[in-house]
KELUM-379380 format. One record per atom (N, C-alpha, C, O): residue in three letters; x, y, z. Coordinates in steps of 0.05 Angstrom, whole numbers, plus 5000, padded with zeros to 4 digits. Layout:
ALAXYZ/...
***
This chain:
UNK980995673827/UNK979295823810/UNK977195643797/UNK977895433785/UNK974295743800/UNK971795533783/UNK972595583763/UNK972995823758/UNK972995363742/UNK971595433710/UNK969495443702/UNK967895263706/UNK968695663687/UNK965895773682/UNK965395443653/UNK966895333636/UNK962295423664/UNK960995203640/UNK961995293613/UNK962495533608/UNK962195083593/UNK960995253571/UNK958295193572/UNK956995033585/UNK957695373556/UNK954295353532/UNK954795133513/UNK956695113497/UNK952094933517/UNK951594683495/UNK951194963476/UNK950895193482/UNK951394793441/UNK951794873421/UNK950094703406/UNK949794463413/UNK948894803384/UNK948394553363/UNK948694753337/UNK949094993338/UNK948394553312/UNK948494683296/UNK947494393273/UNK948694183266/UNK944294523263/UNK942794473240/UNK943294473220/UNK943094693209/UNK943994273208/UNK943794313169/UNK941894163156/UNK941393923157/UNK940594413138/UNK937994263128/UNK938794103102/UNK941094083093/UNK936794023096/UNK937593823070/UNK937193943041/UNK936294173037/UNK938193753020/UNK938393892995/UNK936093972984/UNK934093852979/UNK936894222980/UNK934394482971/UNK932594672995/UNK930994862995/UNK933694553010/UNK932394683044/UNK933594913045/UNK935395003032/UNK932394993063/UNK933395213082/UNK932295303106/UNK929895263107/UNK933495423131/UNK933195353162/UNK930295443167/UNK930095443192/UNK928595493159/UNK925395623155/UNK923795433146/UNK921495503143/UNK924495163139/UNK922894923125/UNK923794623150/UNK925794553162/UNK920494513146/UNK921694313161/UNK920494343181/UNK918494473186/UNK922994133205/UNK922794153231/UNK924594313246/UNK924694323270/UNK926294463228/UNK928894603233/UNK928694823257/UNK929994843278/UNK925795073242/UNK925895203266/UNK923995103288/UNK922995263304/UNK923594893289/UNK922094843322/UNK923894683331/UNK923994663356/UNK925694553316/UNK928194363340/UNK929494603344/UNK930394613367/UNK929994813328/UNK932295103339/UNK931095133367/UNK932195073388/UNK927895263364/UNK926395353381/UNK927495193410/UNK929295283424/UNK926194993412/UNK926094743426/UNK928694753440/UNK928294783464/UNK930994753435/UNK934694673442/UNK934594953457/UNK934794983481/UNK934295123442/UNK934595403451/UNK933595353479/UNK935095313498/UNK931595363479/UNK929695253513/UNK931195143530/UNK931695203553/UNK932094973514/UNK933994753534/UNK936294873545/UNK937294763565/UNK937795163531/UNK939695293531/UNK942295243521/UNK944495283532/UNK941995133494/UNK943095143474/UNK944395493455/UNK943595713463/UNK945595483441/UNK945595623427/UNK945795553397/UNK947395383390/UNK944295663380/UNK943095493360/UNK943795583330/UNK942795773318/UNK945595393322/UNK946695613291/UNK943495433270/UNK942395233281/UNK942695523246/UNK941695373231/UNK942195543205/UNK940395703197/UNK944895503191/UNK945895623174/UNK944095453145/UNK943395223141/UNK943895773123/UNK942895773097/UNK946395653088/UNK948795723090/UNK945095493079/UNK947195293052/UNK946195323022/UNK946495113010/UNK945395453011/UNK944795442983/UNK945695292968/UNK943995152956/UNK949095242964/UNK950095072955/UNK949794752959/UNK948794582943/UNK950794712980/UNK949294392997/UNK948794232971/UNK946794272958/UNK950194092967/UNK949493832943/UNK948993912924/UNK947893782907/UNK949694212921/UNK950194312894/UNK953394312880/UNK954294192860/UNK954494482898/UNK957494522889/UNK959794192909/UNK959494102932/UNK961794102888/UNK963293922898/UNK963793982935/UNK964394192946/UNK963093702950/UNK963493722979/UNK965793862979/UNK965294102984/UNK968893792974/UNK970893932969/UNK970594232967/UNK971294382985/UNK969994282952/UNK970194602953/UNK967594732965/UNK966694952956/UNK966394602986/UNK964294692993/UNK963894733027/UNK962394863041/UNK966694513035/UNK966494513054/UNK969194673070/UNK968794723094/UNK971094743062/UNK972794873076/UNK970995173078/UNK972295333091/UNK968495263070/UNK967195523083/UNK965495463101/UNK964695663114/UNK964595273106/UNK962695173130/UNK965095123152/UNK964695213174/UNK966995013146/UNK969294933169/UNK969995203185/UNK970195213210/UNK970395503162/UNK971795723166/UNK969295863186/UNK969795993206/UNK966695813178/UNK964695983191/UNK962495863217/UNK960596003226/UNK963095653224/UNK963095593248/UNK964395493271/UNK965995303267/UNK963995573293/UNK964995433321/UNK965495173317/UNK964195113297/UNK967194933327/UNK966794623330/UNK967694593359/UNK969494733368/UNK966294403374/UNK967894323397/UNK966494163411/UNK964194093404/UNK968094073440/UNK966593803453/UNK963593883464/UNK962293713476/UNK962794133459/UNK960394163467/UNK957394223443/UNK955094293446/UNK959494153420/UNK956794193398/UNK956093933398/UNK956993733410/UNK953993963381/UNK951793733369/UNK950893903337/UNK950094113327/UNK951893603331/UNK951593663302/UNK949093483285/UNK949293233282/UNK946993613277/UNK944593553264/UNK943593563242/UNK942093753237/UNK944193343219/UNK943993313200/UNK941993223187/UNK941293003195/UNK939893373159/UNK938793223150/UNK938493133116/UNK938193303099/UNK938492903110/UNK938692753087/UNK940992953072/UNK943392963080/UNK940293053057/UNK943393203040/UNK945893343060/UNK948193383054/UNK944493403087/UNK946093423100/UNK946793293121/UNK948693393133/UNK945793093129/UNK946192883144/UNK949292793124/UNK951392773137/UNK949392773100/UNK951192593082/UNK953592843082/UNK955992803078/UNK952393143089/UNK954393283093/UNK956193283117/UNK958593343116/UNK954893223137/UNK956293243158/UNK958792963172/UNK959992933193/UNK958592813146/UNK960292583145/UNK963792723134/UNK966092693142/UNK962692853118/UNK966193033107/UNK966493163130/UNK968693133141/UNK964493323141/UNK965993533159/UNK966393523184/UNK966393713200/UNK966993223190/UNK966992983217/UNK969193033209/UNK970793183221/UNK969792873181/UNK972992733176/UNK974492983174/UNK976992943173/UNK973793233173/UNK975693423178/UNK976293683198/UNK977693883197/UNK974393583216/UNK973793813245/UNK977093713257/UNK977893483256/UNK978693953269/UNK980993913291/UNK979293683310/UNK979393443306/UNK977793803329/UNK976693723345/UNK973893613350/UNK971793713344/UNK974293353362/UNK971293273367/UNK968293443377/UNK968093673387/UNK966193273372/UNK963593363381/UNK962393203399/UNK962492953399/UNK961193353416/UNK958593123429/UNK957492873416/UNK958192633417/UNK955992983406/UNK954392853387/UNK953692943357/UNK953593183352/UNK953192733334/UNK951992783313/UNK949592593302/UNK949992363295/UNK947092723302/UNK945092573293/UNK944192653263/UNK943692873253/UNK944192423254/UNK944792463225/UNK940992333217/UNK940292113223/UNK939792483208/UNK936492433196/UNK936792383172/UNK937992563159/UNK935792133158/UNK935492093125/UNK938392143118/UNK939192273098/UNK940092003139/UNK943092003122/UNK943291843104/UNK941591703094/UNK946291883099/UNK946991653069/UNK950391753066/UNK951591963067/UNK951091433061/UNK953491543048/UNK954791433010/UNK956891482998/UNK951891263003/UNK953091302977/UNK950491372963/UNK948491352979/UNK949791462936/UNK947791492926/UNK945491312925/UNK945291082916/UNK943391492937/UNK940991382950/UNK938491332922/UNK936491192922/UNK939291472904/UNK937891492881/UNK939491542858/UNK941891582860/UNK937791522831/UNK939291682808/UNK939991972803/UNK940592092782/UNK939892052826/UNK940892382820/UNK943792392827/UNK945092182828/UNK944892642831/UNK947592652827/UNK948692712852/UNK946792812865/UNK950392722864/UNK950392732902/UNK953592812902/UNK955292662911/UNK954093102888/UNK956193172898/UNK956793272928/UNK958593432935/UNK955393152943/UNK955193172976/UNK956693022992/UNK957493043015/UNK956892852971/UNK959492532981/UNK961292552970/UNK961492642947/UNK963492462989/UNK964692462969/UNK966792112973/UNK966991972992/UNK967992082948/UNK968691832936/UNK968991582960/UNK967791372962/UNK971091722977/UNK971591403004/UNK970991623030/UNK970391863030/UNK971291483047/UNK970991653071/UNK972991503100/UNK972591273104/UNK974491613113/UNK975491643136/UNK973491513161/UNK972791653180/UNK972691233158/UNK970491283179/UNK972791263212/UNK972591393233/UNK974891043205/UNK976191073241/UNK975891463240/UNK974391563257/UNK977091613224/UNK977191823233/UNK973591933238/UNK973292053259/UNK972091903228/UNK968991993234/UNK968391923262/UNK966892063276/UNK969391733269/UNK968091603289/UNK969591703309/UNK967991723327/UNK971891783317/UNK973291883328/UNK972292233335/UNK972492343356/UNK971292333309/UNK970892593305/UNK967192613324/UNK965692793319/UNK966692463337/UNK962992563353/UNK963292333378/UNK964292113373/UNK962692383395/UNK962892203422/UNK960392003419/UNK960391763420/UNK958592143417/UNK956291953403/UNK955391973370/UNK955892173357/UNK954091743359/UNK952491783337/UNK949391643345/UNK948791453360/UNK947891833327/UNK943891703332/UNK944291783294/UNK945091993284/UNK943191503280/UNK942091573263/UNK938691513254/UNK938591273249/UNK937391583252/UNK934491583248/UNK932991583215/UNK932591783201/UNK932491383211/UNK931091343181/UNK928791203185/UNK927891113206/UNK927691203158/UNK925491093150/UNK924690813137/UNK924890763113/UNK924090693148/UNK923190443121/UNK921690503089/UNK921590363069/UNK920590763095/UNK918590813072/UNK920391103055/UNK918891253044/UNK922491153053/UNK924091323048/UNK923291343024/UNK923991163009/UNK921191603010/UNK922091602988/UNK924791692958/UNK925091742934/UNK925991672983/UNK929191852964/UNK931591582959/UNK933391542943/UNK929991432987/UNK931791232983/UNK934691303006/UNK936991223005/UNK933491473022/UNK934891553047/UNK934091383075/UNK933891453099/UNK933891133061/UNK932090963084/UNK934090853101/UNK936490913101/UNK932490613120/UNK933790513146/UNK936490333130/UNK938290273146/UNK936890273109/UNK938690093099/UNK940490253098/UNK942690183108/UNK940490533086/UNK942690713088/UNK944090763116/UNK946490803119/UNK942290753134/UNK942890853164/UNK943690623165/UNK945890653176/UNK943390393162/UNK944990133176/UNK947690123168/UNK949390103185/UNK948090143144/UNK951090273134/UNK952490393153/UNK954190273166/UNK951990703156/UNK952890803174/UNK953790693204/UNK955990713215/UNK951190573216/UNK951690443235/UNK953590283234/UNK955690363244/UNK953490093226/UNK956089893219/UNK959290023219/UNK961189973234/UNK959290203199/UNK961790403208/UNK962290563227/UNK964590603235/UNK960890643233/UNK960490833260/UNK959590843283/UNK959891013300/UNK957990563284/UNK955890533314/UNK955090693319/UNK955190883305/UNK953690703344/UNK951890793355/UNK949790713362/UNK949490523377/UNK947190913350/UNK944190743356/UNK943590843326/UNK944691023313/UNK941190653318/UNK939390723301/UNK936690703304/UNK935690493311/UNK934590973297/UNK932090913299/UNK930290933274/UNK929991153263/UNK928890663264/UNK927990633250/UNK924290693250/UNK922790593266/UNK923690863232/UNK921190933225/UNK918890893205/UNK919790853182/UNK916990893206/UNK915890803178/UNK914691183176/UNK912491303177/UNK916591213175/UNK915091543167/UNK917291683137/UNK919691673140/UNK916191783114/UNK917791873094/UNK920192003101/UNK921891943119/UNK920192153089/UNK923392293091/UNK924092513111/UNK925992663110/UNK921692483133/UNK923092743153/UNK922692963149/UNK923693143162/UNK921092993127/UNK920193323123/UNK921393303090/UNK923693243084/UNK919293383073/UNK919593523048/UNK916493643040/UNK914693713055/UNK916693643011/UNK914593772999/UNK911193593013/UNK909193693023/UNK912093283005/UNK909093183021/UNK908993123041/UNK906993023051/UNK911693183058/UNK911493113083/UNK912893303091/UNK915293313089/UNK911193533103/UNK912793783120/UNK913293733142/UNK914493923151/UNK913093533159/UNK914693493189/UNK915293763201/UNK917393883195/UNK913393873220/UNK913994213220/UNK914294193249/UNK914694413261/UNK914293923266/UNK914993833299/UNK916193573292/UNK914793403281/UNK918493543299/UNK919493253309/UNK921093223335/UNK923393273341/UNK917593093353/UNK918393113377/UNK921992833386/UNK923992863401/UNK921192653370/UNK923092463383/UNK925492533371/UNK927192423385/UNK926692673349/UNK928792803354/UNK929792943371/UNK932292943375/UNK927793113385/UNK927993313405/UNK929793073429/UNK932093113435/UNK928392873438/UNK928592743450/UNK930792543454/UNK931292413474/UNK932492553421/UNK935092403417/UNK937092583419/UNK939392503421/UNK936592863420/UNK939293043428/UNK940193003456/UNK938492923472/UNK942593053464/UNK943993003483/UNK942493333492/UNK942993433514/
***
């Protein structure tokens, strides 16, 4: 008997104060979709508002995980998608984490992290990691943060002199070479 494929999967989380309509979010959806993906890009309201802890066992409850997603993170949620590594059953493809971070990048308050982190288990939890930052970060979500990560987690890193990947002065509303780092 053939086993039928699965369907690649991804699933977008925008960064703190975002939502899936800002950004580059819906043209990488667009884009994957093409590719024949199926494409979650869930509204987080909360996202680095409410404690990671109690924020993340409803993201765990309301989506799919498995060896065929790809998980796409950016800056508040790039730092989100580090808890919900360390607590998926099962691994992912891949996770590319944009303007990540895992300790506070600035003086604001980043209940998005949380205190230590599981990296053997993170690393264990995505078959690949790509993290992608900036030299010119203004949040302070820059390439030094991503080298962190790297170091715990390997992978690749790609370093940019471009701001934060999409915000208020920088709408990034196409990012082709992300397109290009998804599996």
């Amino acid at each position: 008997m053939e086993e039928r494929a699965q369907a690649r999967r991804a699933v977008i989380v925008h960064g703190t104060g975002g939502n899936p309509d800002v950004a580059w979010y819906p043209w990488l959806a667009g884009r994957l979709r093409a590719r024949g993906y199926t494409v979650e890009v869930p509204h987080l309201p909360r996202l680095n508002v409410d404690p990671v802890a109690t924020f993340l066992p409803t993201v765990l409850a309301a989506h799919e995980f498995g060896a065929d997603t790809v998980l796409i993170g950016h800056s508040g949620g790039a730092a989100f998608l580090l808890a919900l590594l360390e607590h998926l059953k099962t691994p992912v493809a891949q996770a590319v984490l944009v303007a990540g971070y895992s300790t506070r990048p600035n003086d604001n308050e980043e209940p998005v992290l949380q205190e230590s982190y599981d990296w053997a288990r993170i690393r264990e939890r995505a078959g690949e990691f790509v993290f992608v930052n900036s030299v010119v970060d203004p949040y302070g979500c820059d390439a030094a943060q991503g080298r962190v990560l790297l170091e715990h987690l390997g992978g690749t890193q790609v370093v940019r002199p471009r701001g934060h990947f999409g915000d208020v002065d920088d709408p990034c509303e196409e990012f082709p070479l992300l397109e290009r780092l998804v599996l």
